[in-house]
N, C-alpha and C positions, 0 to 999 in steps of 0.2 A: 160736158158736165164735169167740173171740177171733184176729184175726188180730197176727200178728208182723214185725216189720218185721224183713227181710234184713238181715244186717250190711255195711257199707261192702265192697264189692266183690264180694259174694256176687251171682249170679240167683237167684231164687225156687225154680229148681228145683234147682240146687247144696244149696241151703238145705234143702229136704223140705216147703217149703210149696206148696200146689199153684198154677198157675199162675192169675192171673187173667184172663177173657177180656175181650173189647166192649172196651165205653168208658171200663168202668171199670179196662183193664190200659193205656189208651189215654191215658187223664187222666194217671193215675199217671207213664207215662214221661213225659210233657211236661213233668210238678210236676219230675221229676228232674233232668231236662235244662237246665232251665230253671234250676234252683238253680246247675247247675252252669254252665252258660251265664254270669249272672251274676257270679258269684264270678270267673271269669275276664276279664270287662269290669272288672270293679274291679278288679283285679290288675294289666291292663293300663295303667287310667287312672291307679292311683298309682304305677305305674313311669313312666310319662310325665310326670305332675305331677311325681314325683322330679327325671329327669333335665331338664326344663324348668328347672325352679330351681335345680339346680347351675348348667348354661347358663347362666341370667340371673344368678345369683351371681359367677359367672366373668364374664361380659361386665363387670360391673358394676367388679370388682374391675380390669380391665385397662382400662376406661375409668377408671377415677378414675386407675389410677399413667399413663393416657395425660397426663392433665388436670394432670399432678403436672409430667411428664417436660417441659411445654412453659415452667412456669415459669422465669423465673431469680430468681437472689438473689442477695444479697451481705452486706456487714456492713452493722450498722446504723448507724453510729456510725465514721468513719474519723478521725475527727476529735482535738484534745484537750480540746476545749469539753464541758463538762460543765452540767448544767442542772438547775432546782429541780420538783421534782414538787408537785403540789397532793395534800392531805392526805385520806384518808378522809371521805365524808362518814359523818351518824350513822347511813348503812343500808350502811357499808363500800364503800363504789361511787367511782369514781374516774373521773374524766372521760378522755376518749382521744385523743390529739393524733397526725393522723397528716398527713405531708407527700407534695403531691399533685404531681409533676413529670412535665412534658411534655418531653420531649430532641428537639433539629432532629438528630440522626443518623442517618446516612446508611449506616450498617452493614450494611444488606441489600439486596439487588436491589430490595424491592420500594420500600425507603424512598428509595432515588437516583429512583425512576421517579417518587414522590411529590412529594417536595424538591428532585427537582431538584437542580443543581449538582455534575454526575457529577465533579467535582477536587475534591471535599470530603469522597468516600465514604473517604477514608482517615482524618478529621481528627477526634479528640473530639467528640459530641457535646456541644451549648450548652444548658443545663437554662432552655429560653426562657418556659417557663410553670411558675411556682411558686405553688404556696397551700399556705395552713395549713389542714385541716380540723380544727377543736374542737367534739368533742361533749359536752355535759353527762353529768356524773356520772351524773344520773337521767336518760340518755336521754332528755329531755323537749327540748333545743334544741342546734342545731347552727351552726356559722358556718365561712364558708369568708374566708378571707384571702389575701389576692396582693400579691406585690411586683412590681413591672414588671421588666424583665430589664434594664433599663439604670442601675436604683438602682447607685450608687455603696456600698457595704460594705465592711466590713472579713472577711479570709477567714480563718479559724485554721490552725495548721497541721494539715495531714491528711497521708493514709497511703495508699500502695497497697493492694489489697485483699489483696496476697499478701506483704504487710509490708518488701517488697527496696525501697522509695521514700517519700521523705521531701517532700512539698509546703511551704517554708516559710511562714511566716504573709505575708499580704500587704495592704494599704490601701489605700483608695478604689480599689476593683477591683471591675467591674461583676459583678452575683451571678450572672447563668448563666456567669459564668467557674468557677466553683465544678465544677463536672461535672467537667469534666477534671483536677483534681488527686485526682484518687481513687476516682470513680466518684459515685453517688446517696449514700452515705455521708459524702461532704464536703459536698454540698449541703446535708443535713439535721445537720451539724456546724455550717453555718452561722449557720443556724435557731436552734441551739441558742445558741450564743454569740450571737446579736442579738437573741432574745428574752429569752433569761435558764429558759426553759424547757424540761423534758426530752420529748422527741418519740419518742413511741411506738415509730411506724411510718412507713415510706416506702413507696410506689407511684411506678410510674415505667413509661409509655408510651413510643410513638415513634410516626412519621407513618403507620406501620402498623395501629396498635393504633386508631386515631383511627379512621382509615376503616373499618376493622372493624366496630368497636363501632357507630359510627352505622348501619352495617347492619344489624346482630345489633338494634338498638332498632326498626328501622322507620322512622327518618328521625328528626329534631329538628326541630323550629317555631321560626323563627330569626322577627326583625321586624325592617324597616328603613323609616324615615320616609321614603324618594324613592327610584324605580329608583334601581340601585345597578348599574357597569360598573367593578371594580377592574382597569382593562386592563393586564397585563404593557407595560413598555417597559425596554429591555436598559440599564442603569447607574442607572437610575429604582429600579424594585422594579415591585411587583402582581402579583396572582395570579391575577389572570383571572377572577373568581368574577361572576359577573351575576345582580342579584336584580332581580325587580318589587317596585314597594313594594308593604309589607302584609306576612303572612304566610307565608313556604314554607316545607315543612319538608326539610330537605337532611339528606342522606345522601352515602356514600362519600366522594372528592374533595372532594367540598361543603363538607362537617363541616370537613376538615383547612384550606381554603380558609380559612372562616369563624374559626378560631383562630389563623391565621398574618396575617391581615389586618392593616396596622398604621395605612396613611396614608389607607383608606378612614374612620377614625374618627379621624384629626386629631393622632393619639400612641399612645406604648404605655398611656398611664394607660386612653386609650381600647380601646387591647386589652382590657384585665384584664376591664375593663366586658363587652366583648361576649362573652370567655369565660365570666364567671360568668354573665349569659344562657342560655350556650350550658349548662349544665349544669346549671343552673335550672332547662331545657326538659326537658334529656334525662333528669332526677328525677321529674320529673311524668310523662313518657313510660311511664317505668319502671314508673310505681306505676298511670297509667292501662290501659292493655294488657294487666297484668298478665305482665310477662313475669316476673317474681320468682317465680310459682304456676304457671306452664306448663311442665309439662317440656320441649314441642320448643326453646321462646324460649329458657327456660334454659340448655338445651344449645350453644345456637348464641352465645349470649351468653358460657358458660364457655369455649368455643372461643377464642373474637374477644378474651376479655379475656386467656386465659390464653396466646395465642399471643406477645403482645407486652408482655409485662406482665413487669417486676422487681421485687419488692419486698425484704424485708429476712427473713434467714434466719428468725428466731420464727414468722413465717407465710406464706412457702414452703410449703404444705399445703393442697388444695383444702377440706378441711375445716373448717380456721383460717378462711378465709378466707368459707367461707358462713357460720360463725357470727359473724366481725366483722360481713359483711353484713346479718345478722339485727339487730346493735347499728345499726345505721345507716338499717336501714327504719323500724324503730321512730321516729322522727324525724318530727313531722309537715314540711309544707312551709311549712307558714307561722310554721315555728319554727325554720328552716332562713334564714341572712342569711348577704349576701354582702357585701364589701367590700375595697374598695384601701386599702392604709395610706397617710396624708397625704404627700405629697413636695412637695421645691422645684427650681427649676431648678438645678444645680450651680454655682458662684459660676464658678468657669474651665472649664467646657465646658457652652454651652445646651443639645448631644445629650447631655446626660448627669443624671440625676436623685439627690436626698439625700434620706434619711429628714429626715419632720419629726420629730425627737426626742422633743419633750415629748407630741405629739399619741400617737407609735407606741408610747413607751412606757406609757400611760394605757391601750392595747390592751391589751399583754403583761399589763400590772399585772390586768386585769381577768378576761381568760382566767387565770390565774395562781390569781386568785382562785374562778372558777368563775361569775363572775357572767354573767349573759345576757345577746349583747351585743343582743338585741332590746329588753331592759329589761322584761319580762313575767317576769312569777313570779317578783318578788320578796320571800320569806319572810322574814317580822321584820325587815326593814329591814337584813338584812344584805347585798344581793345577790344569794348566791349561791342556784342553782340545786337543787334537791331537799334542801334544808339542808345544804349543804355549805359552812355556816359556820365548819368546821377548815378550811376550803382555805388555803393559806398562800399570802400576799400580799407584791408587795414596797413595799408602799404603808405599812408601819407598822403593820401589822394585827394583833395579839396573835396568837400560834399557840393556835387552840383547843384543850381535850381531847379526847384521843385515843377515838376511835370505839370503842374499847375497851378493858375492865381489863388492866392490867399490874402485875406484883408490883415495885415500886419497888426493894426491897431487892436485887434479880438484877440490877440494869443495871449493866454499867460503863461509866464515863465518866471520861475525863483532861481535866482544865482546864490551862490554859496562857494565859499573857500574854503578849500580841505586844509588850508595851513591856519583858519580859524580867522585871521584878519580880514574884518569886516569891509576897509575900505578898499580892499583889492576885488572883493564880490559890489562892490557899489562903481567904481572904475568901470568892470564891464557893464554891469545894469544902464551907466549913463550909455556907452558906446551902444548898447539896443534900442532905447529911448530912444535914439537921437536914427539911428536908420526905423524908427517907423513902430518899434513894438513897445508901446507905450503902457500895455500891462506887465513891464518887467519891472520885477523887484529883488532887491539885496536883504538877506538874511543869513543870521547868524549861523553858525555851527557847518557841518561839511565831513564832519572826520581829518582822517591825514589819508585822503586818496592819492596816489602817483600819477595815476592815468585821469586827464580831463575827460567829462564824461556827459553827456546830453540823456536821459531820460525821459521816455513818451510814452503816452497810452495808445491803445489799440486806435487805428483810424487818426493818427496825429500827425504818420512820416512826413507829408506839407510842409506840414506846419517846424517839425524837427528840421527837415529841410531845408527851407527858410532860413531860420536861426543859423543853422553850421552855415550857410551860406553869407549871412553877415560877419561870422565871424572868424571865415575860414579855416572852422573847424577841421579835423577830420575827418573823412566816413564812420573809421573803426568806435570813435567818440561816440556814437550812437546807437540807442540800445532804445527798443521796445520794451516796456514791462509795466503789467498792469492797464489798467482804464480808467487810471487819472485825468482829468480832464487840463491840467496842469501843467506843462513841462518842468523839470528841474533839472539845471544845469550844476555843477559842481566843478569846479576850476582844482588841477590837481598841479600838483610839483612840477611838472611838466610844462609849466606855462605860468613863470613871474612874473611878466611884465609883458606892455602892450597888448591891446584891443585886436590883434591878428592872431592865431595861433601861429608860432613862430614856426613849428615845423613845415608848413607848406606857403612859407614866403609869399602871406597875400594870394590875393584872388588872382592877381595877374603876375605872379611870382613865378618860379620855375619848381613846380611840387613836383617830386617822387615820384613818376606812373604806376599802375598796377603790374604786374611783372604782365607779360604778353607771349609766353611760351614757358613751357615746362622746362624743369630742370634735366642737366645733362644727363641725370640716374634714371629716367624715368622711362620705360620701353610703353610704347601705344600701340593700339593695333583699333580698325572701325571695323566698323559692323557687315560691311560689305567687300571683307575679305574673306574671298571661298575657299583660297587656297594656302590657308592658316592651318599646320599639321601639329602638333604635339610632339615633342621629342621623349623619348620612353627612354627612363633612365633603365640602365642595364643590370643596377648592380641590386643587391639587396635580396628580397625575395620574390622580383620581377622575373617571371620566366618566357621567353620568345620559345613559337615554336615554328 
């Protein structure tokens, strides 16, 4: 006799089937019990796994806008300095220029306890450490750049950040004066007007964020050639920092000790020096410990950076800013260089330093161009970096073709002579007409410019491009500004005659290259030099013990 299985909630004997006895009505309940047992355990665990992962979604989500909430920002750009960007290379990649500032401000309880000088917590911080970080296009090399805080510059005019104040332009005015007319925004205006360069992005710490971060790493591995005693003495300076010679690696105080040092190394040229050290060390720290791959490091690291940290509104976003960091690990260390730009003593004040001109601008020119300033990797003899042989230079460089097709016929462009005569702006108009850009037109007026000059809106370089490239422009000729949809060209004293820009002899002419190594003055060191010491100047209020 076939038996029948009870339907869902029936008993056997509800049913009309007789009951089973032993073992085998015995099994049967367990088989039952058990299914249903089951079924319940899993019911419970993915209600549990459910609400777990909401949980952690939600922690997650109030931890990142935690990490968001401790940033600050500001503009990027306060300035009226405006600067030339390097051009696509041929895999569309563009190099990243970001400016790194250390401020002595005294803004918070913790930074007076730091810095010291509690009658100064009211007064503008001083932007006393500055570098340029420049990464290759192709992420393959990076270089860090410093000006000493006593270099003598010129300041442009800047702006409040909430636009009620006007900073006028000022000369020979030492550069961490720059912070206080506007915030980090005028300091990286500066930037912009002394290198000729447009600057991404700004970061910007204070005597808190220093000691932080050095903890959040584990310490730094600093070296100094002879015990080292920098003893405070009251209208002297020192910071009281005491090393054994050889290696320690310092943390907290230490860290901010070791970057504020100035007469234990003999000058600020020698700060610069020991800061880029200092962060030489704490790169390799980074990448050795692995704190970039650890979430606890990680966390304690986004804490410590994001607590004291201001950068520039675009990346204001913890998420901007892990993926910048992503463009910046990629970076080996020994493709990572450091360096001060050339200076001389100021002619009327010995406490005061000058750009060496010709040396700092052979920098600019080369960063500019994208060339490495390590001097490795250099393809086809252009210099530049992952072929980014369109990088415009202001060295006389032909502006390469554009990284990509453009319909000629769609551009428009206004020509204009600075010398006012109209049919020398009508001359070049036919010369563009005739390669292909049929929306070009001649118009009157120009001013009395020197320098021939190309003009583009935001999303146009193609297209600028393009043009320098019919006309064998210059790179330097090319300027971003604005979101014109327009280009306007302006033909300056520099160029009377003929449809070529004369200084780079034609497209297949013999042009000027970007320079391809730094100047004789110029001492480097990379990042993955361990055995880089510090030499301890002896004299002064320096005490060995």
């Amino acid at each position: 006799m076939t038996n029948v299985e009870p339907m869902s909630g029936e008993s056997s004997a509800d049913s009309g089937i007789p009951e089973l006895g032993g073992r085998t009505s015995a099994r049967q309940a367990a088989r039952q019990g058990g299914r249903k047992g089951g079924r319940r355990w899993i019911r419970i665990t993915a209600a549990t796994l459910g609400l777990t992962l909401v949980a952690g979604c939600g922690a997650a989500y109030l931890y990142y806008q935690h990490l968001n909430g401790n940033i600050q920002s500001g503009s990027k750009n306060l300035s009226d300095a405006k600067g030339s960007r390097t051009a696509p290379n041929s895999a569309g990649q563009t190099p990243l220029n970001i400016l790194l500032i250390g401020t002595d401000s005294r803004g918070s309880a913790a930074d007076v306890a730091l810095g010291g000088a509690a009658d100064d917590a009211g007064r503008p911080g001083l932007a006393d450490v500055q570098m340029l970080l420049h990464v290759s296009a192709d992420r393959t090399n990076a270089s860090m750049i410093s000006i000493p805080r006593d270099t003598l510059v010129d300041i442009p005019t800047c702006h409040s950040e909430d636009g009620k104040t006007t900073y006028p332009a000022t000369k020979h005015t030492m550069i961490n004066e720059a912070l206080p007319r506007g915030g980090p925004g005028c300091v990286l205006g500066t930037w912009v007007k002394l290198t000729g360069l447009d600057i991404d992005h700004y970061m910007m710490v204070d005597f808190a964020g220093v000691v932080n971060m050095a903890d959040a790493v584990g310490g730094v591995p600093v070296c100094v050639n002879m015990n080292l005693y920098d003893r405070y003495q009251p209208g002297v300076g020192g910071t009281n920092l005491k090393l054994p010679k050889g290696t320690t690696y310092i943390k907290g105080e230490q860290a901010l000790q070791w970057l504020r040092m100035r007469d234990a190394w003999g000058d600020d040229i020698g700060r610069t020096k020991a800061q880029h050290l200092y962060l030489s060390a704490m790169i390799r720290q980074l990448k050795k410990n692995g704190s970039l791959s650890d979430p606890g490091r990680l966390m304690s690291l986004a804490e410590a950076a994001t607590k004291s940290l201001t950068v520039d509104k675009p990346i204001a976003d913890i998420k901007k800013l892990y993926d910048l960091g992503n463009d910046l690990r990629s970076v080996p260390t020994e493709r990572t260089t450091s360096l001060t730009v050339p200076v001389d003593t100021a002619p009327t004040d010995p406490d005061r330093l000058v750009l060496h001109k010709q040396d700092t601008d052979q920098i600019w020119k080369m960063l500019l161009a994208d060339t490495p300033i390590d001097g490795k990797s250099l393809k086809g003899g252009d210099g530049a970096s992952g072929g980014a042989s369109a990088s415009p230079s202001p060295s006389g460089t032909t502006a390469a073709a554009p990284a990509r097709e453009i319909n000629k016929s769609s551009v428009a462009v206004t020509v204009q002579n600075a010398s006012g005569a109209t049919a020398r702006a009508t001359e070049i108009r036919d010369a563009l007409v005739e390669a292909g850009f049929g929306k070009a037109t001649a118009i009157g007026g120009g001013g009395s410019e020197e320098s021939t000059q190309l003009t583009y809106g935001s999303g146009q370089s193609a297209q600028a491009q393009a043009i320098a490239t019919a006309l064998d422009l210059p790179a330097d000729a090319l300027k971003e500004s604005g979101s014109s949809k327009t280009l306007s060209l302006v033909i300056g004293s520099d160029w009377t005659s003929g449809t070529s820009y004369p200084a780079s002899g034609g497209a297949s002419g013999s042009a000027k290259p970007a320079p391809n190594k730094l100047p004789k003055s110029v001492e480097s060191t990379t990042a993955d030099d361990e055995k880089s010491c510090m030499t301890v100047n002896p004299q002064g209020h320096i005490y060995t013990y």
